[in-house]
DRENDO-1510 file (C-alpha; in Angstrom, 1 decimal, always signed):
<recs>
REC; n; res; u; v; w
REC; 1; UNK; -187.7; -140.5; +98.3 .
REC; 2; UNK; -185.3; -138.0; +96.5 .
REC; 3; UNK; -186.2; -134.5; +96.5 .
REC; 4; UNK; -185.5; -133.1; +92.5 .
REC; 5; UNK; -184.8; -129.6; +92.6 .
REC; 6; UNK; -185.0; -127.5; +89.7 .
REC; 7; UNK; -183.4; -124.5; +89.1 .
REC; 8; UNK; -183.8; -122.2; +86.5 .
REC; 9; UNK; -181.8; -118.8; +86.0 .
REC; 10; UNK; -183.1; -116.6; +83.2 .
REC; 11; UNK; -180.8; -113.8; +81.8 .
REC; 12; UNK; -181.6; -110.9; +79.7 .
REC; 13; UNK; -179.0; -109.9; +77.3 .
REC; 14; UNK; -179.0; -106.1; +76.7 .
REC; 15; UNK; -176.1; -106.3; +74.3 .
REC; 16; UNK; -173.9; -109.3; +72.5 .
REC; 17; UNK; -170.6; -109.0; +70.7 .
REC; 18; UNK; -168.4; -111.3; +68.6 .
REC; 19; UNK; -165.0; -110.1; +68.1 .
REC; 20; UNK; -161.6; -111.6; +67.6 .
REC; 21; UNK; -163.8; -115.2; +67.7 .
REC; 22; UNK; -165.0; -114.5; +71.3 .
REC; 23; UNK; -168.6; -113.9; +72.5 .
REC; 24; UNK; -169.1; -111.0; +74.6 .
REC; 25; UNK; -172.6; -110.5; +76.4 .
REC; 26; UNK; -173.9; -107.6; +78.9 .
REC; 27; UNK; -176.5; -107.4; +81.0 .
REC; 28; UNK; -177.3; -104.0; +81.3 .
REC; 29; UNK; -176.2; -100.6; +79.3 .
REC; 30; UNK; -173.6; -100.2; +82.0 .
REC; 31; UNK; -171.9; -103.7; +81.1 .
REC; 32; UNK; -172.7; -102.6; +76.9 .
REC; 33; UNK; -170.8; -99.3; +77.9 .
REC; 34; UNK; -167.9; -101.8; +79.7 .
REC; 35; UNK; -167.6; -104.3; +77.0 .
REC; 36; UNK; -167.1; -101.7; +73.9 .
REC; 37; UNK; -164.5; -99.9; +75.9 .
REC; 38; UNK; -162.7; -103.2; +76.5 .
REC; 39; UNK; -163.2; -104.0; +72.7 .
REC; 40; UNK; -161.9; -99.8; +71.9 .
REC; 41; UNK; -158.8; -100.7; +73.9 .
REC; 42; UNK; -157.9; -104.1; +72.1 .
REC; 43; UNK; -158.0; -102.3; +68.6 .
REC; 44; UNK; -155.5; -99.2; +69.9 .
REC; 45; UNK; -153.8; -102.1; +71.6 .
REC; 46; UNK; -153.5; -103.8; +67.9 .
REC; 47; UNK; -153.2; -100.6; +65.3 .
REC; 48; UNK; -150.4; -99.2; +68.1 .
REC; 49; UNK; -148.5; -102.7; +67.2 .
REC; 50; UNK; -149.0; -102.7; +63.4 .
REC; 51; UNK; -147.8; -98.9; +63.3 .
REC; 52; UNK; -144.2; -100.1; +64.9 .
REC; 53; UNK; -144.2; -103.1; +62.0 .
REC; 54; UNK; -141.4; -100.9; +59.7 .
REC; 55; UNK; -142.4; -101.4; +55.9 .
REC; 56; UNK; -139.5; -99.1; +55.2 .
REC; 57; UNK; -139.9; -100.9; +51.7 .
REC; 58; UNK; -143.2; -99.8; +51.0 .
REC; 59; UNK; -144.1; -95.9; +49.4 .
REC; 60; UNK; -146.4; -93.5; +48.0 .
REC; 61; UNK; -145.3; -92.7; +44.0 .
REC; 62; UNK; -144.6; -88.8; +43.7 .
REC; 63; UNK; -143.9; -88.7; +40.3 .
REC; 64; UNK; -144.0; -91.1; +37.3 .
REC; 65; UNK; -140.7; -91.9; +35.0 .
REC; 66; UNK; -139.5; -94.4; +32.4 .
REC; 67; UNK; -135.9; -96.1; +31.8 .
REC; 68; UNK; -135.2; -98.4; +29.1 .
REC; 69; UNK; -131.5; -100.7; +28.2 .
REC; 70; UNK; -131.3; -103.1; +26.2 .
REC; 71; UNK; -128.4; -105.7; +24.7 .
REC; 72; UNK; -128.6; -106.4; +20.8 .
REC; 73; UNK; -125.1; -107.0; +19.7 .
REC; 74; UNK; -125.0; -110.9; +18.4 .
REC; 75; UNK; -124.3; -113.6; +20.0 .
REC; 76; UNK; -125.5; -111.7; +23.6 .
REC; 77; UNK; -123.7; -113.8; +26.2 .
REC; 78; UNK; -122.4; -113.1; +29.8 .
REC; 79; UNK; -123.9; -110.7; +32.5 .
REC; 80; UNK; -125.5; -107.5; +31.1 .
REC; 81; UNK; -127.1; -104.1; +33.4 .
REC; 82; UNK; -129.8; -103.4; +31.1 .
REC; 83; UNK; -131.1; -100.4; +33.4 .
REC; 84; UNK; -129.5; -98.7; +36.6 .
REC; 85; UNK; -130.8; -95.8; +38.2 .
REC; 86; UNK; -129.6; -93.8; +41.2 .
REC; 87; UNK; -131.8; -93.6; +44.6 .
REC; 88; UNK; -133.9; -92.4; +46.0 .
REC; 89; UNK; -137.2; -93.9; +44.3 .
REC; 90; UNK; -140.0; -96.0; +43.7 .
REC; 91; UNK; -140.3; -99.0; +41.9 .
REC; 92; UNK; -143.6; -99.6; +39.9 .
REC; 93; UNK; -142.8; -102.5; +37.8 .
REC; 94; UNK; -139.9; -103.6; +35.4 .
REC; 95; UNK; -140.1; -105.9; +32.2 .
REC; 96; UNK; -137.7; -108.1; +30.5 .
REC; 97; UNK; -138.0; -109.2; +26.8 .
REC; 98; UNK; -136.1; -111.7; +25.1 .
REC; 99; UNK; -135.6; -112.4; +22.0 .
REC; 100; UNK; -134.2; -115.9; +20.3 .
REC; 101; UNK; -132.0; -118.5; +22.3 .
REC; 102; UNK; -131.3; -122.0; +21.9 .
REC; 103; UNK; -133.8; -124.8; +22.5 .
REC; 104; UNK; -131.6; -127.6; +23.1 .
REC; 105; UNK; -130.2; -128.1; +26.8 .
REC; 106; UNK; -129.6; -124.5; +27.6 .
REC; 107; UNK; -133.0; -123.1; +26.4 .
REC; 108; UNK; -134.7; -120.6; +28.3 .
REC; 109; UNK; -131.8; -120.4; +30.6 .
REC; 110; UNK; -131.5; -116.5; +30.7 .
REC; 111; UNK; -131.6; -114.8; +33.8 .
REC; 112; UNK; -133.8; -111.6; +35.4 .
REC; 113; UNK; -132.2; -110.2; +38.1 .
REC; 114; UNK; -133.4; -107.7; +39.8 .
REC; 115; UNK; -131.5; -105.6; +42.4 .
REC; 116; UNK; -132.6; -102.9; +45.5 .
REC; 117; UNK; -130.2; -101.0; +47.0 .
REC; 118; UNK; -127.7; -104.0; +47.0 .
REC; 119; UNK; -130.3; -106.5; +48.0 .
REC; 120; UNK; -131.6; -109.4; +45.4 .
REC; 121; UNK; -135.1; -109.3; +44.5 .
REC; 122; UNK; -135.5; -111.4; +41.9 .
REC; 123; UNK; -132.5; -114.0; +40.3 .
REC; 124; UNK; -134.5; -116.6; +38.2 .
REC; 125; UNK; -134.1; -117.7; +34.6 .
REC; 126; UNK; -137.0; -117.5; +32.7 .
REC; 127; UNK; -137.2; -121.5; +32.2 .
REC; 128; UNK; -137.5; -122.0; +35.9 .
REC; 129; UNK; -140.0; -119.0; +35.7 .
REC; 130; UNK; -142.4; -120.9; +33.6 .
REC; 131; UNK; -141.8; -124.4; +35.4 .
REC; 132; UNK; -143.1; -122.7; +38.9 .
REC; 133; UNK; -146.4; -122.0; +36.6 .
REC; 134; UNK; -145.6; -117.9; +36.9 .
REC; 135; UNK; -147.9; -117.4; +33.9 .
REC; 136; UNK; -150.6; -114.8; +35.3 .
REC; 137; UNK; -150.9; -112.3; +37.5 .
REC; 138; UNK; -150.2; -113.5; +41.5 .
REC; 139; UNK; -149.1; -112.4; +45.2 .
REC; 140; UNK; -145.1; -113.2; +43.8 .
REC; 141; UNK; -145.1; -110.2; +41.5 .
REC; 142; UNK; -143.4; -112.1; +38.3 .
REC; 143; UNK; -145.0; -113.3; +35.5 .
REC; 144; UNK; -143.7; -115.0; +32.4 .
REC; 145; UNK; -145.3; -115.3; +29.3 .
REC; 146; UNK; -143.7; -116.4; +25.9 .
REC; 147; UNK; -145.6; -114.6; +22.5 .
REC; 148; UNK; -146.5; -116.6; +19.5 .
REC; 149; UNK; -143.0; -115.5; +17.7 .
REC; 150; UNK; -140.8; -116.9; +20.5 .
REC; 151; UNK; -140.4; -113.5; +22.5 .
REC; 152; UNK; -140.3; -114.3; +26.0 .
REC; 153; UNK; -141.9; -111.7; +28.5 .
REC; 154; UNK; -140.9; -111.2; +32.0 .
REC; 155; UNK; -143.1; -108.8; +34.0 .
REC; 156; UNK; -142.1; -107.4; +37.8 .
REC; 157; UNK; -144.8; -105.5; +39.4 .
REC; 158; UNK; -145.9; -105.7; +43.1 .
REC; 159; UNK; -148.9; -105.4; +45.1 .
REC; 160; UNK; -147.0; -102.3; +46.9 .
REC; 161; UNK; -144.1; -99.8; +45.3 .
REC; 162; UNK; -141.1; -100.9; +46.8 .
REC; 163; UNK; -138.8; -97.6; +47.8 .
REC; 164; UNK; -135.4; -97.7; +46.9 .
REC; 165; UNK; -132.7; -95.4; +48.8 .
REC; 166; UNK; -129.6; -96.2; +47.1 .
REC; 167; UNK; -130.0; -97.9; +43.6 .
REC; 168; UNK; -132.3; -100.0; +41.3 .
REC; 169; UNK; -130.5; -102.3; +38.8 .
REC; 170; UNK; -132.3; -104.7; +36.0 .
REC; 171; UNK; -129.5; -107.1; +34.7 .
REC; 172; UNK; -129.9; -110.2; +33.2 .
REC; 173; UNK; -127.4; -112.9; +32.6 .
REC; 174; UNK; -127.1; -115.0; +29.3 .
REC; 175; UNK; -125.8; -118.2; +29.4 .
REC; 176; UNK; -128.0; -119.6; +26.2 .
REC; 177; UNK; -126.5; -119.6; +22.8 .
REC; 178; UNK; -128.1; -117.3; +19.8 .
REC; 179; UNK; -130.1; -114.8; +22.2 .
REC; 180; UNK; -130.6; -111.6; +19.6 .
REC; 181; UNK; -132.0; -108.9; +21.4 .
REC; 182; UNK; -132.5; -108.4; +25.4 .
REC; 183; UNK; -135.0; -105.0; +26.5 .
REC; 184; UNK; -134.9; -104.0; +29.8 .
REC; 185; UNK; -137.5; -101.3; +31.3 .
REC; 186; UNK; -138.4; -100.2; +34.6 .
REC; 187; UNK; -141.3; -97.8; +35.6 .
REC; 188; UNK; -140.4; -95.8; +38.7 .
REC; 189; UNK; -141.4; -93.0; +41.5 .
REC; 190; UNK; -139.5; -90.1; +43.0 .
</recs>
């Protein structure tokens, strides 16, 4: 004959935690005490490594200003700096109109370029802006949007500022034939 031996342990949890997709129990106010000065020491441990991430791209806006360029002389062809402005600053968002171009095979093929502190940010002609679907607001910061005349609209505009030390240039480079007018303008921080 087999002895069956039943054991039964019964706990009583004084305090539970789920953090970071773990389960963290105590069974007393001593071991409460232990596990939210374990938890304490995990979030310096994490806000001490996101503080030595450098976002040197990243700022605060000081003060608000506005630069406009623009090309108009027909036909507009070649590589064109439609604003340039001298660091150190903020940018808050840039725009790019175009008006006319050819719709035959070089249609649409007019380029934004965007430039910080001698670094690309943006070098995409607006018909490969609208085939990636850029058409509303998103994460990218580009959208693309053509009016009911023809204009076509290129907006640049972050989640974040970006800081530039050195320079900010908005150039655009025409390769279509019978582009009329090209208006670059950048809003930027001190």
């Amino acid at each position: 004959m087999r002895k069956i031996v039943e054991l039964s342990i019964i706990v009583t949890v004084v305090g539970l935690c789920i953090y970071g997709g773990k389960a963290y129990a105590a069974q007393d106010d001593k071991g409460v005490q232990q596990l939210l000065s374990n938890i304490q020491k995990e979030l310096i441990t994490i806000q001490n490594a996101i503080e030595g991430i450098s976002c040197n791209r990243v700022a605060t806006i000081k003060g608000i200003a506005y630069a406009e360029g623009g090309a108009g002389a027909k036909p507009i062809s070649g590589e064109k700096t439609l604003v340039s402005l001298t660091g150190p600053g903020t940018l808050v968002a840039a725009l790019l109109q175009k008006q006319g171009g050819a719709c035959g095979l070089t249609c649409g093929l007019t380029s934004v370029w965007l430039e910080v502190d001698g670094q690309t940010i943006l070098d995409q002609n607006i018909i490969a802006l609208k085939n990636l679907g850029l058409n509303q607001y998103n994460p990218f910061g580009v959208v693309v949007f053509t009016g009911p005349t023809g204009i076509d609209t290129v907006t640049i505009g972050f989640p974040q500022p970006i800081a530039f030390t050195q320079s900010l240039k908005l150039k655009t480079i025409v390769i279509e034939e019978n582009v009329e007018q090209i208006i670059g303008r950048v809003i930027y921080g001190e």
